[in-house]
C-alpha positions in Angstrom: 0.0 0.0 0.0 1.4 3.6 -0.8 1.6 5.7 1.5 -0.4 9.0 1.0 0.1 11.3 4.0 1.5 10.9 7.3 -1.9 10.0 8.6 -3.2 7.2 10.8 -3.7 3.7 9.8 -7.3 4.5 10.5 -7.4 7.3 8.2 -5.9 5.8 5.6 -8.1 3.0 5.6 -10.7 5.3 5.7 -9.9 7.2 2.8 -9.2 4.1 0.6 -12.6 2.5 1.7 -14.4 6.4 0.7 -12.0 6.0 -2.4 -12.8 2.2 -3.0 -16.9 2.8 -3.1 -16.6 6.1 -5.8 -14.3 4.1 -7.7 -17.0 1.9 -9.1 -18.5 5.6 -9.8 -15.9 7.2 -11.4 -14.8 4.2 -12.9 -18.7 3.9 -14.8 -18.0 7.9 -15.6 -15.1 8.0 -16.7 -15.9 5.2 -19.2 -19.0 6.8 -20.3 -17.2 10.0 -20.8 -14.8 8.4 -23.2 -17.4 6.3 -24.6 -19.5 9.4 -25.5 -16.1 11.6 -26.3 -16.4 14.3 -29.7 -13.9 13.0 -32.0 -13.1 15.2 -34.6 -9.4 16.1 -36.7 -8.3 18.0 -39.1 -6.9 16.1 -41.5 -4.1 18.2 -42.9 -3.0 17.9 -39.2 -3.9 14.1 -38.1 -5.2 15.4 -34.7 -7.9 14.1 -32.5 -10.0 16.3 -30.3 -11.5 14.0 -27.1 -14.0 15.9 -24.7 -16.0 14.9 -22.4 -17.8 16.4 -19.0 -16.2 17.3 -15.6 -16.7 14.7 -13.0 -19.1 16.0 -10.2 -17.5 13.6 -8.0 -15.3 16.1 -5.8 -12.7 13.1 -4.7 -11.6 13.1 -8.3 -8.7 15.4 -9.1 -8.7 15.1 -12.3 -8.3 12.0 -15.5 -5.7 10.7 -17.4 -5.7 9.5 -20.9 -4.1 6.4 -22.2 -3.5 5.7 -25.9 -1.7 3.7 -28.6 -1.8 1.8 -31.5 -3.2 -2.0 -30.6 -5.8 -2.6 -28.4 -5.0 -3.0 -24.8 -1.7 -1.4 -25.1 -0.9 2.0 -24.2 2.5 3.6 -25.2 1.5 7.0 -23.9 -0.4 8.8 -20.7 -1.6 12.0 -20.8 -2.5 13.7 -17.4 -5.3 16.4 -18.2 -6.1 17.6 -14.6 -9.6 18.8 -14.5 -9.4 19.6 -17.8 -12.4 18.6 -20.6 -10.7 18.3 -23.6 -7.9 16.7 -25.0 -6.0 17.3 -28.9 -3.7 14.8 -29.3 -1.7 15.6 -31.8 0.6 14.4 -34.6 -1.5 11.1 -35.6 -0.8 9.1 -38.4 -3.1 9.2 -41.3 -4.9 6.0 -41.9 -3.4 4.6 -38.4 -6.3 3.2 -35.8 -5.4 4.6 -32.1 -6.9 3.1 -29.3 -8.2 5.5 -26.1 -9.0 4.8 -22.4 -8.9 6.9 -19.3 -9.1 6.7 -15.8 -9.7 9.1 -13.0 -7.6 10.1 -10.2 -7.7 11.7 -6.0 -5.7 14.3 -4.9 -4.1 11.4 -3.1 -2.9 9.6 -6.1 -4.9 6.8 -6.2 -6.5 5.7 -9.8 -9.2 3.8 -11.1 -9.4 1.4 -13.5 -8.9 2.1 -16.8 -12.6 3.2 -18.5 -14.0 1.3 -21.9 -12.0 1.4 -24.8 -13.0 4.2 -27.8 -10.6 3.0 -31.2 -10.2 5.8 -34.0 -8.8 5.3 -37.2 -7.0 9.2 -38.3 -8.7 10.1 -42.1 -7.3 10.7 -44.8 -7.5 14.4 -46.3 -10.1 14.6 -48.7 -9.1 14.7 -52.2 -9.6 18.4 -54.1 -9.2 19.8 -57.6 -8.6 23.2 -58.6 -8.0 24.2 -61.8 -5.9 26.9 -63.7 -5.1 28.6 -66.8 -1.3 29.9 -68.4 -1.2 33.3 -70.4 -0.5 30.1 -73.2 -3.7 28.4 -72.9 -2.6 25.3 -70.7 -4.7 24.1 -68.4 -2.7 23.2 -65.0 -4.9 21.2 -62.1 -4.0 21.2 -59.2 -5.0 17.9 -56.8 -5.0 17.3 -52.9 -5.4 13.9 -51.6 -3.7 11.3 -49.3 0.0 11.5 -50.1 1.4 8.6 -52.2 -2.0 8.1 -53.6 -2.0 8.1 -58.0 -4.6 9.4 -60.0 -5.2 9.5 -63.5 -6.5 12.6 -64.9 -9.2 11.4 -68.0 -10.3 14.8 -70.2 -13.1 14.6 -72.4 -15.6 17.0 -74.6 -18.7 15.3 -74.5 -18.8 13.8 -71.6 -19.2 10.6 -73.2 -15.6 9.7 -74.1 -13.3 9.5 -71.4 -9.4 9.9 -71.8 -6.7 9.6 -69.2 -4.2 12.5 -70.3 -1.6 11.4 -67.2 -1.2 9.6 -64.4 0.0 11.5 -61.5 1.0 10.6 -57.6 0.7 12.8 -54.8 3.9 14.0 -53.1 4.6 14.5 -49.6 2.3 17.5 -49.1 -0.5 15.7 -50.1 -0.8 17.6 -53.6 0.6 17.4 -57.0 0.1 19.6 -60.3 -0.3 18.6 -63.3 -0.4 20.8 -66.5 -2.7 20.0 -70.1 -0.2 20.9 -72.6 -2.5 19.9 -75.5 -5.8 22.2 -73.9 -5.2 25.2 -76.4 -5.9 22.7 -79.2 -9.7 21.6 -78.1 -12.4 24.4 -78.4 -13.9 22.7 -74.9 -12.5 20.4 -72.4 -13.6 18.9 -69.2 -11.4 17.2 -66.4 -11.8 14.8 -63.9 -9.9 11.9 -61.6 -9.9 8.7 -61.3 -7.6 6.6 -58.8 
């Protein structure tokens, strides 16, 4: 047993038996909160925003948050205080992270880990803009996950579909590809495929 202040054995044990029955308490709370937690991110950023609402319990201190990427296993603890949100930043995109919390006393003593909430970090949605040259070219400009290819298909009818290039998008998650033949077509339409 730790020891938590230079109190009596009686007080001690008293404070662990108060501590003991709001546990179960806190313990349902704190799972609930987590459970019922707004997850949102910005995807250009990988974050995730967890919040949740303050414990009227007034033994609990504050809550901690445990995360990491398998199930049961937590690589990282994040003590929030009395806090009621949480970013966690610096996610990676398409990985699935895996939260749980628990509550804590003044005292130091924690419950036991809440339910388990699993998030899997988006990936950026894709976007096209498009452009024109003082020559007439055409340049398009595309956003999406990085690494992912495309092909880019032009047509005038919207009947007839052809791929003009293939592109992949770099590390920024864009990539800009330029129609060196749109001068020569009195319309042309553009879209992606991949």
């Amino acid at each position: 047993m730790t020891k938590l202040h230079q109190h009596s054995a009686q007080s001690i044990n008293h404070l662990g038996r108060r501590f003991s029955n709001i546990s179960n308490r806190t313990k349902f709370l704190a799972g609930l909160l987590i459970c019922l937690a707004f997850i949102t991110s910005a995807p250009a950023q990988a974050n995730v925003k967890l919040s949740w609402n303050p414990s009227p319990d007034p033994i609990v201190a504050g809550f901690n948050l445990y995360y990491g990427g398998a199930s049961g296993v937590y690589t990282n603890k994040t003590s929030v205080g009395a806090a009621t949100s949480l970013t966690v930043p610096n996610l990676v995109i398409g990985a699935t992270y895996y939260f749980a919390a628990t509550t804590y006393s003044v005292a130091g003593a924690e419950s036991a880990l809440s339910g388990e909430v699993a998030y899997t970090v988006p990936a950026p949605a894709s976007g096209l803009l498009l452009g024109i040259t003082p020559a007439k070219q055409f340049v398009l400009t595309l956003t999406g996950p990085v690494g992912h290819t495309y092909d880019i298909q032009a047509t005038q009818d919207f009947i007839t579909w052809t791929v003009i290039g293939t592109v992949t998008a770099g590390a920024n998650g864009s990539v800009t590809f330029t129609d060196t033949n749109a001068a020569g077509f009195s319309k042309r339409f553009y879209r992606t495929r991949g």
